[in-house]
N, C-alpha and C positions, 0 to 999 in steps of 0.2 A: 862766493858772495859772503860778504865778510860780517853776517850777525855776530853780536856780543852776547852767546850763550852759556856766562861764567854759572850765572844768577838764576839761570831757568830751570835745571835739570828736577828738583824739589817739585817747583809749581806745577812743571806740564803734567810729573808722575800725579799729583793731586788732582789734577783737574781731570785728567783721563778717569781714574779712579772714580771722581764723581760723575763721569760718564755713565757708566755702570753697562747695559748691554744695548743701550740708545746708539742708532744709527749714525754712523755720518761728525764731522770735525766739532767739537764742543765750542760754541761760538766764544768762552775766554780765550780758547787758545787758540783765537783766528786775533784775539784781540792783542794780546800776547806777543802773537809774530807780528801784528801790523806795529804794533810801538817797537817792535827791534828793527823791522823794515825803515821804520821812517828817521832812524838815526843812520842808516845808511844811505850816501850822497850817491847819486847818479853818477857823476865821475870816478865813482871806483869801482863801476863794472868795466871787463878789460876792453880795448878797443880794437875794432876790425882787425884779422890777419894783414890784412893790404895797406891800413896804414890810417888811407882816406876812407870817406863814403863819396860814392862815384855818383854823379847829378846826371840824368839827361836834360837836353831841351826840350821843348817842346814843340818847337819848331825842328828836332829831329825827326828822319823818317822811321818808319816802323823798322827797315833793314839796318839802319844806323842804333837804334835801341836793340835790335836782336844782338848784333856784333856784340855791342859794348858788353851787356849781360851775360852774354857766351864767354867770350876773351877776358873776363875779371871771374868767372864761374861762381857766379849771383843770382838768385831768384826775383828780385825786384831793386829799384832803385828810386830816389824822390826825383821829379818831374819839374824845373823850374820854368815858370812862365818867362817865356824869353820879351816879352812889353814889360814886363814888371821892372821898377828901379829899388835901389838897395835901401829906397827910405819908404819904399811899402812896406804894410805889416806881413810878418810872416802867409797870411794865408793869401795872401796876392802874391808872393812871390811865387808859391808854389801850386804847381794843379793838385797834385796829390800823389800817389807813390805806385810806378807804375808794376806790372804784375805780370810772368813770365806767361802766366796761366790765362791772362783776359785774352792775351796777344795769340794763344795758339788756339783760343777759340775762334778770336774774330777770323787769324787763316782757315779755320775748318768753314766759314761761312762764306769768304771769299771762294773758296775752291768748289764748294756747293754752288754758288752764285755761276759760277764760269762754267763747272760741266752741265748747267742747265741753260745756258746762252748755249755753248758748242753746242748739246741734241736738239735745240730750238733752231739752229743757226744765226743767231741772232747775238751778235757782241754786244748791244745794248740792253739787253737782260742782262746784264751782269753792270754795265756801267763801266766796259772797256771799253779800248780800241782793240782791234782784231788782230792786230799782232801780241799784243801782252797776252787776250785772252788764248790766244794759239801757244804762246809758252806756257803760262799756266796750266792751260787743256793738256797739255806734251808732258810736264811734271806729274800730274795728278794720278792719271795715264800709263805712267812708269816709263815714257818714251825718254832715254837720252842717247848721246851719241849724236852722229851726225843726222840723224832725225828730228830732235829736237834744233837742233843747230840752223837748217835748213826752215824748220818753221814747220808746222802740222796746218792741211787745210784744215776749215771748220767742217766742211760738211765730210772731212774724213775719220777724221776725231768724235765728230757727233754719230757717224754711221759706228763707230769702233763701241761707245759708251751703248748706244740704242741696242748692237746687237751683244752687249757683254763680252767683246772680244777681249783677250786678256793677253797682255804684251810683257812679258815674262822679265824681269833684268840680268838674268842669268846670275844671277846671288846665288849660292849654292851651301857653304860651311854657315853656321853663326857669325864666326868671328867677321867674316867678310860683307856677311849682312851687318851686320852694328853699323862695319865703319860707313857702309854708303848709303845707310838711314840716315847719318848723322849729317853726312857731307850731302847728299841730296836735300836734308831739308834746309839745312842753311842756304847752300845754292836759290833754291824755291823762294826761300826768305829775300838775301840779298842780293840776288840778280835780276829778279822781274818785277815787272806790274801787277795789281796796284802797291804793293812792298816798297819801291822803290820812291814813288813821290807821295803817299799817305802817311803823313805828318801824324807822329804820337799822339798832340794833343786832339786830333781829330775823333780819334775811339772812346775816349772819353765820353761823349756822348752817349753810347751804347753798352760799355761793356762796363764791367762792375769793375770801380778803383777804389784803393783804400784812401782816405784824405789824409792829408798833412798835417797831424794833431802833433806838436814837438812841445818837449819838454828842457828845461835845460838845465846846465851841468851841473848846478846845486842844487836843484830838486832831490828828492829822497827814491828810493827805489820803491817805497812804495805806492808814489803816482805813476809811475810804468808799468809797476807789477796791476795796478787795480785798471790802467786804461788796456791792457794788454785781454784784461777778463772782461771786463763793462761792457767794450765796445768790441765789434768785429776786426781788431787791425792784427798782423801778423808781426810787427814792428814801429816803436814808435825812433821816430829821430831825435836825434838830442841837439840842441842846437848853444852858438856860444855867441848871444846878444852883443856882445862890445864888439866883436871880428866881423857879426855878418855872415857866420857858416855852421855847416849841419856836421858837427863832433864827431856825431858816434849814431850809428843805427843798432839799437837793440831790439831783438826781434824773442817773440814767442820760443822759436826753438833754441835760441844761443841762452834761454833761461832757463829750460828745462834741463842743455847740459849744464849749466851751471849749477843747477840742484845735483845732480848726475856725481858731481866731485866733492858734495858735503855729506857724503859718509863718515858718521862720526861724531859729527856735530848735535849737541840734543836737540837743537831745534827742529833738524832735519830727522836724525832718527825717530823720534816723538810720532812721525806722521809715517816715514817709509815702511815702518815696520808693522805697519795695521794693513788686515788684506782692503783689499779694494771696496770689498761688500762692507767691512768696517766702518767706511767714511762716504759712504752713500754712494759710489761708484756703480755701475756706470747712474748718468743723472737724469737721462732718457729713458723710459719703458722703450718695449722692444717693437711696440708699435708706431713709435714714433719716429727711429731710428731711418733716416732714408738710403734706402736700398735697391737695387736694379734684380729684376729675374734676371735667369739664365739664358730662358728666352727670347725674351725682347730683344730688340733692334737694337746694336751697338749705338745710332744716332741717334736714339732715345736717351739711352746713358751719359751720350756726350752732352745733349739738350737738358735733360734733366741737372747735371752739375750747375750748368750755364742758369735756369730757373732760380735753383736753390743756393745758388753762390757759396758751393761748396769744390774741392779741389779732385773727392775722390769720392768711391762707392763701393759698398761690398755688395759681392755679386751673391744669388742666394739662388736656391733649388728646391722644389718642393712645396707642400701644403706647410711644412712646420719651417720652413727658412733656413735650411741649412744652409752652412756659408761653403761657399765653391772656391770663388775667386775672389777678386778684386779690381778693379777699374780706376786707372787717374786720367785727369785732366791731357796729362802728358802724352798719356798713351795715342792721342790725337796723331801724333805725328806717322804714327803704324799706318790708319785710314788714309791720308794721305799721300804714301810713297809709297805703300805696295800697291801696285797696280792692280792687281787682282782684289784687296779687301775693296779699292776704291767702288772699282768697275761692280763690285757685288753689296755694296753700302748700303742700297734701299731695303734689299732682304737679308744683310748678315747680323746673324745671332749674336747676344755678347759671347755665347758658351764659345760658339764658331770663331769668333776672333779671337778671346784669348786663346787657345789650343794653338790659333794659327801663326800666333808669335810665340809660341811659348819655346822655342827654339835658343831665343834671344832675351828670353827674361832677365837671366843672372845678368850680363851686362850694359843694356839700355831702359832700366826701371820698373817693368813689367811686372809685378814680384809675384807668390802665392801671398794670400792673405795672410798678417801677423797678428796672431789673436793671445789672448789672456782669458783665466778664469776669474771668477770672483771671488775667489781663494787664494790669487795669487798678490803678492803684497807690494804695496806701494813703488817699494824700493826695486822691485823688482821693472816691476812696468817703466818705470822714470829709465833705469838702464836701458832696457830694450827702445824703448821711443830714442833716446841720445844717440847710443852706438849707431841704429840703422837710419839715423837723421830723419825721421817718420814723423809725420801729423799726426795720427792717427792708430789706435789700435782698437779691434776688434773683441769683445766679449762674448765667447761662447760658454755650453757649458760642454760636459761629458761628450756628445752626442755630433758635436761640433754645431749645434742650434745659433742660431743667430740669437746674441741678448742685450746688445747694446755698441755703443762705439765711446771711448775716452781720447776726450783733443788733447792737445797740450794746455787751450784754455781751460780744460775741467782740472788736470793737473797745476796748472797756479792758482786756481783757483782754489784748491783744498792750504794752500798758505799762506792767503789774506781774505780780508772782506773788505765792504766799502763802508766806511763809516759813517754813519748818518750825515747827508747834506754835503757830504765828500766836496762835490764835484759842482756844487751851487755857486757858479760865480766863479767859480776858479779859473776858468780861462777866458770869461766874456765873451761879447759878443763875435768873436772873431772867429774861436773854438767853435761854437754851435752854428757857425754860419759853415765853416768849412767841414761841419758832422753832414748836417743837414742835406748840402750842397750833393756827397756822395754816398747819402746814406740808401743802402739799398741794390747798389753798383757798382757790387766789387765783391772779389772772390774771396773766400772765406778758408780756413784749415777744417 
């Protein structure tokens, strides 16, 4: 990220200086970096490994947006209204930017909806036909093989769920687990109903999406640096008005590694080298901090995400909140294709599930929790969040206490601010139609 810090190295040591033992980033030197941010153009952030940014339709199915996001190995993509024509404004062309994470909730509710049609016997609690809902019931279940193949009756599959019976896949090492977690879930995804004819733009409705707020290529880095903290989004798109097409997607995490490789630099030194507690980190009290017991219902936690439009949860134990574990969005896909966590869903524990994958953590994302002290320094934390491409890291102290959480948004946020009236008028009405339109419904880091 290419600041011109010939000229700073003098001012930042003064201005810290006149910091004195005051908490938190000395608002000159937010001021400071925003006027070296705003001489750097958008276009000289680097662009995607792949080349392009990959579009769905929206008229795609949910199995056609799983593929595509799978087979380019992408967390989200933008969403183009396939009625829209090329002399719409940006936000009619696009619905807004779809999300690995709303998609694997909405399957955790489809699959809730189907084993509660199978133990009722009834496919229309669920809004099937009786054959999808018997594939689906056969996946969730852990049935494959020619069992699934042949079809599962309902009132067989509903007696199987009713009396807990558990149908085993015969998975036995880790590594053999990963691989038929991964391929089961896809299967699940792209071979059955509702996956198969439930249109992307349909979910939209329900699930939380981030909207199409684009900036483009002559913009300065620091209107994406400031929409990236403002607003809830994980990446803004760039787009190139004379072509018609969306450049560059820069996202939340490809900026924090970009911080990640200006070691060295005063601008960046100036702030890495201050502990966390220096510059007002974490920015939540520990009460506020949303966290899952150990206890509680794993579909609590998944539910809870889905509420708070956040991606993950630290898992905690005790009156004083020690941190245990951790929980993501992701992890969704465990409850689903093991057949035994399914079949035990109403009453298993988070504690119970993580231990029960924790076989498979290191290589299908399940992690231990990744924590920091408030003693530990900027540059430090920015490392660790890059290398392990993480949202999120945990604040404990000694004790391993729960004391807060740092996003990436707290991290760019400690190297700009918004300047008065920023953002008044800047992108008209079109901008606050498409904030507006998804504000509130869509997943968060």
């Amino acid at each position: 990220m290419g600041v011109n810090d010939n000229s700073m190295e003098q001012q930042l040591e003064r201005l810290w200086e006149e910091q004195g033992e005051n908490v938190g980033v000395p608002q000159k030197v937010r001021e400071l970096l925003n006027a070296a941010f705003t001489k750097v153009p958008v276009s000289s952030f680097p662009k995607l490994p792949c080349g392009k940014v990959l579009e769905i339709s929206g008229d795609a199915s949910i199995s056609d947006a799983v593929h595509l996001l799978a087979e380019n190995n992408i967390f989200s993509a933008p969403v183009k209204d396939p009625h829209a024509t090329s002399n719409d404004p940006w936000s009619v062309q696009y619905i807004g930017i779809v999300d690995y994470a709303s998609i694997i909730l909405w399957v955790l509710e489809q699959a809730e909806l189907a084993a509660a049609a199978i133990a009722t016997g009834s496919a229309t609690a669920a809004g099937m036909g009786a054959g999808a809902l018997g594939a689906l019931g056969a996946l969730v279940l852990g049935l494959t093989g020619p069992f699934a193949i042949a079809g599962v009756a309902t009132v067989a599959v509903g007696a199987a769920i009713a009396g807990g019976a558990v149908v085993e896949r015969g998975v036995k090492d880790a590594s053999s687990a990963v691989d038929s977690l991964g391929e089961d879930f896809y299967k699940l995804i792209l071979e059955n109903e509702p996956f198969k004819s439930t249109k992307v733009e349909e979910i939209t409705r329900s699930y939380r999406w981030a909207p199409f707020l684009p900036v483009q290529h002559d913009d300065s880095m620091l209107t994406v640096l400031l929409l990236l903290t403002k607003f809830r989004l994980r990446s803004i798109p760039i787009v190139d008005i004379d072509h018609g097409i969306v450049q560059n997607m820069i996202s939340q995490s490809s900026v924090v590694r970009g911080f990640s490789q200006c070691k060295g630099r005063d601008w960046f030194d100036c702030l890495a080298g201050k502990s966390i507690q220096q510059l007002g980190l974490p920015v939540m009290a520990p009460d506020q901090v949303v966290s899952v017991d150990a206890s509680k219902l794993v579909l609590e936690a998944f539910k809870l995400m889905k509420e708070k439009g956040i991606g993950g949860l630290p898992v905690v134990a005790g009156p004083d909140h020690h941190i245990v574990g951790s929980i993501s969005v992701r992890d969704v896909r465990f409850l689903l294709l093991k057949s035994h966590l399914f079949a035990r869903r109403s009453h298993l524990t988070v504690l119970e599930f993580m231990k029960t994958i924790s076989e498979v953590e290191a290589q299908v994302g399940t992690t231990p929790p990744v924590t920091c002290e408030k003693s530990d320094l900027l540059g430090k934390v920015i490392e660790t969040l890059a290398s392990k491409n993480l949202y999120r890291i945990y604040v404990v102290d000694e004790t391993t206490r729960l004391l807060g959480v740092i996003t990436l948004r707290d991290i760019i946020s400690c190297f700009v601010s918004e300047p008065p009236g920023f953002f008044d008028g800047y992108f008209g009405g079109a901008f606050k139609e498409a904030f507006e339109r998804s504000e509130g419904h869509f997943v968060s880091g």
